[in-house]
N, C-alpha and C positions, 0 to 999 in steps of 0.2 A: 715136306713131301705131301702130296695130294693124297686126300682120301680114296678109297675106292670107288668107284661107283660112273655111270657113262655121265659125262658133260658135254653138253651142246652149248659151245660157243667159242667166240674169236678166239684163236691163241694170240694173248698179247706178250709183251717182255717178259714178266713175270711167270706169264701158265710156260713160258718154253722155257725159262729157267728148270720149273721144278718138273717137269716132262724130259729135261737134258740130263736133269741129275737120280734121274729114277735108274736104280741097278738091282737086278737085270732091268731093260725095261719091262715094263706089265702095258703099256698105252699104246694105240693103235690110234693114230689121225688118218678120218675118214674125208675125200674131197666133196665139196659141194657143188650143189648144180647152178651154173653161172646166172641163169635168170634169180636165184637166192640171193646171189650179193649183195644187191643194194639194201635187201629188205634186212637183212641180218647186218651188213655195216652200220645200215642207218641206225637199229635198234641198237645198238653197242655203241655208237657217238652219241646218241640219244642220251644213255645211261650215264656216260663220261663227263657231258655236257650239264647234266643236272647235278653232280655231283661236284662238280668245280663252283656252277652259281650257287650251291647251299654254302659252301666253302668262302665265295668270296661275299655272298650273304653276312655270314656268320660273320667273320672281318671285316662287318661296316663299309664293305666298296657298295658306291650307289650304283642304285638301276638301273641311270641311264649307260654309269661306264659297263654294265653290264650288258644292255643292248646294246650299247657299240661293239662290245667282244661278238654277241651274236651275231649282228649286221657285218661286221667283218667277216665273218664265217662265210657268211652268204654272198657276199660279195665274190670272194675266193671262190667258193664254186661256181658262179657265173662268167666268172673270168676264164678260169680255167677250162673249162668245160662249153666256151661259147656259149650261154644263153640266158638269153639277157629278160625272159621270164623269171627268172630268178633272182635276181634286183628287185621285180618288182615288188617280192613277199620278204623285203626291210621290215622291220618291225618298224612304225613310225614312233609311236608310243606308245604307254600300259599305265590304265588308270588303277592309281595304288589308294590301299586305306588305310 
């Protein structure tokens, strides 16, 4: 069960799990204003995305298969979304120490 208190952010699988099983409910989901979207998705893949590369950090996968996961990313939303400015910011390389 969720603590009390207001949370500002995505409901993902899990917050609507423990939001579905709240009885009576006590939570209220307020809409957002669509110019937000992107800035609050992106913050929230952001968070996702950094948490996977400590993860596959931590298990030894190299850097580079990890900028290819990125650059795939990127690639998908240029694909998707028509714009092929987006291709451009691949990551080429990252000088490691």
């Amino acid at each position: 069960m969720l603590k009390q208190g207001l949370y500002e952010q995505v409901i993902n699988q899990i917050i609507r799990k423990e939001l579905d099983s709240d009885i009576p409910p006590v939570s209220s989901i307020v809409p957002i204003d669509r110019k937000e979207i992107p800035k609050i998705l992106s913050t929230y893949l952001a968070d996702i995305i950094e948490k996977g590369l400590e993860s596959a950090m931590n298990k030894g996968i190299s850097p580079a298969t990890q900028i290819g996961l990125i650059n795939s990313t990127i690639k998908s939303l240029s694909d998707k979304f028509g714009d092929p400015e987006l291709a451009g910011l691949s990551v080429a390389t990252i000088p490691l120490r």
